[in-house]
Phi, psi and omega in degrees: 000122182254053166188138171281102184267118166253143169209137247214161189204101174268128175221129205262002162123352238238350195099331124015306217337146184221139179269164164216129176225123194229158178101348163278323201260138169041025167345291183316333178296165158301343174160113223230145172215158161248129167240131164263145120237123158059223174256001155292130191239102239201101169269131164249149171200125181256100196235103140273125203313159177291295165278143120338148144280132143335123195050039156261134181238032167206167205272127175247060178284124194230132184228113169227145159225147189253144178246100174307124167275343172299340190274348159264020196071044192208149162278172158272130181280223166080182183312317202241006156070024161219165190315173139241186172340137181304158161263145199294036156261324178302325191281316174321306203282310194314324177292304180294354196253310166318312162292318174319255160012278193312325161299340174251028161281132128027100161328316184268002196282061229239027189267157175311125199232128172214127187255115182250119165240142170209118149330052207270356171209149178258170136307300231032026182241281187312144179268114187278002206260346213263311202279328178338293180323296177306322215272310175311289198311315226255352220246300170279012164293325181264035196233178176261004174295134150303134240192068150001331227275216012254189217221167118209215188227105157212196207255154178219131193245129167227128197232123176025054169073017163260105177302119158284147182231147184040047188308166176253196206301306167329283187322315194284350169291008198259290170342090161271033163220129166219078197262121182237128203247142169224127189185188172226155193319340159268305211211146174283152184241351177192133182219136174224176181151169182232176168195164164257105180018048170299193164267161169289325181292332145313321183309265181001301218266350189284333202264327173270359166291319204285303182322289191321318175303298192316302176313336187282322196300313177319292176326251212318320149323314174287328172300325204249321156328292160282014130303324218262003199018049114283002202287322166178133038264183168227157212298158199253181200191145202194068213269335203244141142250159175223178190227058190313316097061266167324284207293336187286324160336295204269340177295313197278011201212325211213297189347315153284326185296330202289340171278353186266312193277343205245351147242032157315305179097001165306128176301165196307321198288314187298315206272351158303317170291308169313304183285338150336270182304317172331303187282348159264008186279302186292332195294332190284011186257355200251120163336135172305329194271342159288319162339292188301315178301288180247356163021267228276349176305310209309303182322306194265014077007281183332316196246011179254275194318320146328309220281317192297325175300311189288323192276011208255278131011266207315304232240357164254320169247321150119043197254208191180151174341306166259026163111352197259185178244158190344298189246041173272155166241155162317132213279174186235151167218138141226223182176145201216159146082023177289337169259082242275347184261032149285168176280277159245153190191142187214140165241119161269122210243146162222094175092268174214014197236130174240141162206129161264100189251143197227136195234123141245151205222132177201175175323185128305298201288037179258323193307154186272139155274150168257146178189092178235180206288332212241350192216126194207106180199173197252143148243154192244342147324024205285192171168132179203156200224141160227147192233093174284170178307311201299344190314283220246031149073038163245165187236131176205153173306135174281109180217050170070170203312110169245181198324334166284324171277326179309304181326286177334290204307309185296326151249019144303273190314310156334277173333294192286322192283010173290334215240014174267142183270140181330134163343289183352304217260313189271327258268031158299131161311126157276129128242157171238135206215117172281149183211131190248103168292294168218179194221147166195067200068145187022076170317310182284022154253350180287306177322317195295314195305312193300328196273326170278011128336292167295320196271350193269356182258324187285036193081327170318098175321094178249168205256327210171142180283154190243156147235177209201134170205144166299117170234168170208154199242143154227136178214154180293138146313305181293286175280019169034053185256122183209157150278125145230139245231102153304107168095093185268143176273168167299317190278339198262006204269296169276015143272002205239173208257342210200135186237134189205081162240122170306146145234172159151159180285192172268002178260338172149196200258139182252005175197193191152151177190125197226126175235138195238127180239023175244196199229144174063008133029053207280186185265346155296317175286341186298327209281281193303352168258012171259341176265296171337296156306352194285316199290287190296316157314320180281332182269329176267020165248359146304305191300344183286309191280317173297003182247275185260147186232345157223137183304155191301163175274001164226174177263171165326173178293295201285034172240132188295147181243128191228141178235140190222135179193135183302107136288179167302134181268357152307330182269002217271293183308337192280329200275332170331280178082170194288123186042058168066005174287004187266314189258010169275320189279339194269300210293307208309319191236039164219011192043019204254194209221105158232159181214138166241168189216168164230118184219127209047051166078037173219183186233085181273128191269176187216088169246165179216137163187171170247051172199129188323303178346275193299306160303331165299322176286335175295316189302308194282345178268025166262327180292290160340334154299303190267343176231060205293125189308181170276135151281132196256124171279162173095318230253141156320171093294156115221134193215179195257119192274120223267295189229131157248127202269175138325276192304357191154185183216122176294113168235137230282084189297304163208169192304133165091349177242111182252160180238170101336067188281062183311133177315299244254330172270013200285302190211163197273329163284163177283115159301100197259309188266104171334269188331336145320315189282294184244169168202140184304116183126321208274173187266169209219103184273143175196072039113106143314085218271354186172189173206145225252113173295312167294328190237352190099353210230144179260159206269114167231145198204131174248027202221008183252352194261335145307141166310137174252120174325127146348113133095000189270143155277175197266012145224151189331000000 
């Protein structure tokens, strides 16, 4: 055996125990770990460059995780039986682990950094995206990168008004909170989650559950780094030169124009141009060979003295960028019913922030399938977000769906799908689709408003309309001197300590997601800025509400109309029929759509068509299947002729009930060939005459329903 294996063991008291083990696995990485839960399994590995890029002044941090489909037994499905591209839970785990992850490198740490986490073994009980957070963190702590942390992660559930830390797949189906808190043993650092329209004050204490967790994860981490003495020192590295010199020059020549300019009250365009020219006005003053020299110092000196004039503004006269004050929002428009060849469609305007959100509505054969290593279920949900360049008036290449709009898109879709109304009420496949016209902070709360909107113009019963705001904090390190900023701008996003976006109805909040760049956070401050959102939601789901205030009482004209209703899941096979013929012969010749699923022990049927007609004929001969009427002696038919013997042709009486149409009743003259009479397919009139005392069976006669010949007998 060539290798030392250590391993840490966490127990938060709960049955959980989660293992950590480094020294068997990725030797070669800077620094590799296996996290256990249960028979869930998570190899992390972490490797940093030595060196920098030249001029680079961030972290070139990359986080990926993968889901093995070998660790639940199972292949991938599609043509080539191998993994492909991630699927957006994965690029989803990847975002939380990343947003974790970045804020606690070193501010000067700028070498190429890359983080692998991979599923290699399931459960299928324990949740592996829960665990990511731990597995990065614990993988470079036992490694010589520099490193703030270490951090983790975990998932928080309230399960019958009891906080859960990491549930498992079961539990969380349980669940009206589903929350994953990220952070290090002083202060949370990401919290993303949905919930059904709790309080803020319930927010809090889940976020402080989550802590309460987070901190046992550190502690452990740090015990098994110093077994492995790794723990420190850590490599040394010398990534910045600066020119102090240099920086006081530019602090002293542009610090002021940038506060003069920055409580102006200018539009984004004004306020680009203004900080522009300020900044070629010093640049003619500064020498070529300092130019040749120090170029990338000058930038980023340049741009620390903005940052510092605008939070400066903020936190002395309380003016914000466009004139406004702290808990002003931005004025709003929308519009509804603007595409007229849409399901529904809404514009939502906030500020300088756009969203054209568009609702279709279709069938079950609409549902997304899912079919990943560890989750294989149908949605009926959809939400996509697209952010094109032109939104912030740049031209840049289009390089398929990226990581930020799936995010954006997943907590939209979060926000909204709290507030959908039961098949019952619903059975459409939804989807919705945000198109970001133009951006200037917080496209994905413009979705949430635009997107109830749109569904509330298509008709959708949604139980309460959702909104959606952005907040952000700015505070001194020193003198804990802070702002927190209602309706955030892009620039106040990336100047500011904290990006913190609610959603939620007037009954409470359904989704969030808060990334923090600061240390220490408290939970009073955490408090007063989510009720300081409760204040900017409500008012911009008032301004939301003078254009629609309830979904309409129909659906478009031009929207498939679907009737949805339960059977016996025993009749599931009758309306089928053998190798799908019963209900193949229903769509062909009612034209309608039908699908059945079987889900909490019933049987839900599905029609769809783009006519009352056709679904009423469809409906009824499915009923007529699972609730089949009585044959009435005496009573007319028409049924369909199904099979022809010698002796007669079987014909359909009612859907799912066949009869005998005996040779000797087909006409009142003698029949020698059936078929002289009928043919298979065709429709058949016939009368019920009577029912067979021995056997049940009813008695059908077509020859009674003909004039009878002079001088003919009464058989055939």
């Amino acid at each position: 055996m060539n290798y030392t294996l250590h391993t840490k063991t966490i127990d938060l008291g709960d049955g959980k125990p989660i293992t950590i083990e480094t020294g068997k696995l990725a030797k070669q990485a800077n620094g590799s770990v296996v996290v256990r839960m249960g028979d869930t399994m998570l190899l992390a590995a972490v490797v940093s460059n030595k060196d920098a890029g030249e001029n680079v002044d961030f972290l070139p941090l990359t986080v990926d995780y993968r889901e093995k489909y070998a660790s639940a037994g199972r292949f991938p499905g599609g043509f080539f039986k191998r993994e492909a591209r991630p699927s957006d839970n994965e690029v989803l785990t990847m975002r939380l682990v990343d947003r974790t992850l970045r804020p606690i490198f070193p501010d000067d740490y700028h070498s190429d950094t890359q983080v692998m986490i991979q599923l290699i073994s399931s459960d299928k009980e324990n949740m592996p995206d829960a665990l990511a957070g731990l597995a990065a963190s614990a993988a470079i702590a036992v490694s010589d990168i520099p490193f703030n942390g270490p951090i983790s992660e975990v998932r928080v559930a309230r399960i019958d008004g009891k906080f859960v830390i990491n549930p498992t797949f079961a539990e969380l189906e349980q669940a009206d909170m589903d929350m994953v808190i990220g952070g290090t043993a002083e202060s949370i650092v990401m919290v993303e989650g949905e919930m059904s329209e709790v309080s803020e004050d319930e927010m809090v204490a889940a976020i402080e559950a989550g802590h309460a967790a987070i901190k046992v994860h550190c502690q452990a981490q740090i015990e098994l780094a110093e077994a492995t003495g790794k723990a420190f020192p850590k490599r040394d590295y010398n990534h910045e030169k600066h020119n102090d010199d240099l920086r006081n020059r530019i602090n002293d020549a542009l610090y002021n124009k940038y506060y003069e300019i920055a409580k102006n009250g200018a539009t984004k365009a004004e306020r680009k141009e203004a900080f522009s020219a300020a900044k070629e006005a010093f640049l003619e003053t500064v020498s070529e060979e300092d130019k040749a020299e120090w170029g990338f110092q000058l930038g980023a000196y340049i741009k620390s003295a903005m940052k510092k004039a605008v939070r400066d503004v903020l936190l002395n006269e309380g003016i914000r960028l466009d004139g406004r004050k702290t808990t002003d929002i931005r004025d709003i428009w929308c519009e509804v019913d603007y595409l007229p060849g849409t399901h529904g469609s809404a514009v939502f305007t906030r500020g300088e922030t756009q969203s054209l959100t568009t609702l279709t509505l279709g069938t079950k054969m609409d549902e997304q399938m899912i079919d990943g290593a560890l989750a294989q279920k149908y949605e009926k949900f959809l939400l996509h977000y697209n952010f094109p360049p032109f939104s912030t008036g740049e031209a840049r290449p289009i390089r398929g769906v990226s990581r930020r709009e799936v995010g954006h898109g997943n907590l939209a879709l979060r926000a909204l799908k709290q507030v959908l109304p039961p098949t019952e009420k619903c059975p459409y496949t939804i989807r919705i689709v945000s198109d970001i016209l133009e951006s200037n902070g917080s496209s994905s709360m413009a979705t949430v408003c635009a997107g109830t909107l749109a569904m509330m113009d298509g008709g959708i019963p949604i139980e309460r309309p959702v909104s959606g705001i952005a907040m952000g904090l700015i505070m001194d390190g020193e003198t804990k001197k802070y702002a927190i900023l209602s309706d955030i701008l892009g620039d106040e996003d990336h100047l500011g300590d904290m990006d913190f976006k609610v959603t939620g109805t007037t009954k409470g909040i359904t989704a969030c997601q808060m990334d923090i760049k600061i240390d220490g956070l408290s939970s009073e401050l955490l408090k007063e800025a989510l009720y300081q959102a409760k204040d900017g939601r409500l008012h911009i789901l008032g301004e939301m509400m003078k254009t629609m205030d309830a979904p309409r009482e129909d659906y478009k004209p031009h929207a498939p109309r679907i009737v949805s209703f339960d059977i016996p899941t025993d009749m599931i096979g009758a309306v089928i029929g053998p190798g799908g013929k019963i209900i193949q012969e229903i769509q062909k010749e009612t034209l309608a759509t039908v699908s059945i699923d079987e889900k909490d022990g019933k049987g839900i049927v599905e029609v769809s068509a783009d006519n009352k007609a056709a679904i009423d004929a469809a409906v009824k001969r499915i009923k007529n299947i699972v609730f089949p009427p009585t044959v009435e002696i005496g009573e007319v038919y028409e049924g369909k002729v199904k099979t022809i013997m010698p002796y007669g042709a079987f014909v359909e009486i009612l859907p799912g009930q066949d009869g005998l149409l005996h040779v000797s009743e087909l006409d009142w003259s003698r029949v020698q060939n059936v078929e002289d009479i009928l043919k298979e397919g065709e429709l058949v009139k016939f009368k019920v005459t009577g029912r067979d005392p021995k056997t049940g069976k009813v008695k059908l006669s077509r020859k009674v329903l003909l004039p009878k010949p002079e001088g003919a007998s009464n058989e055939g």
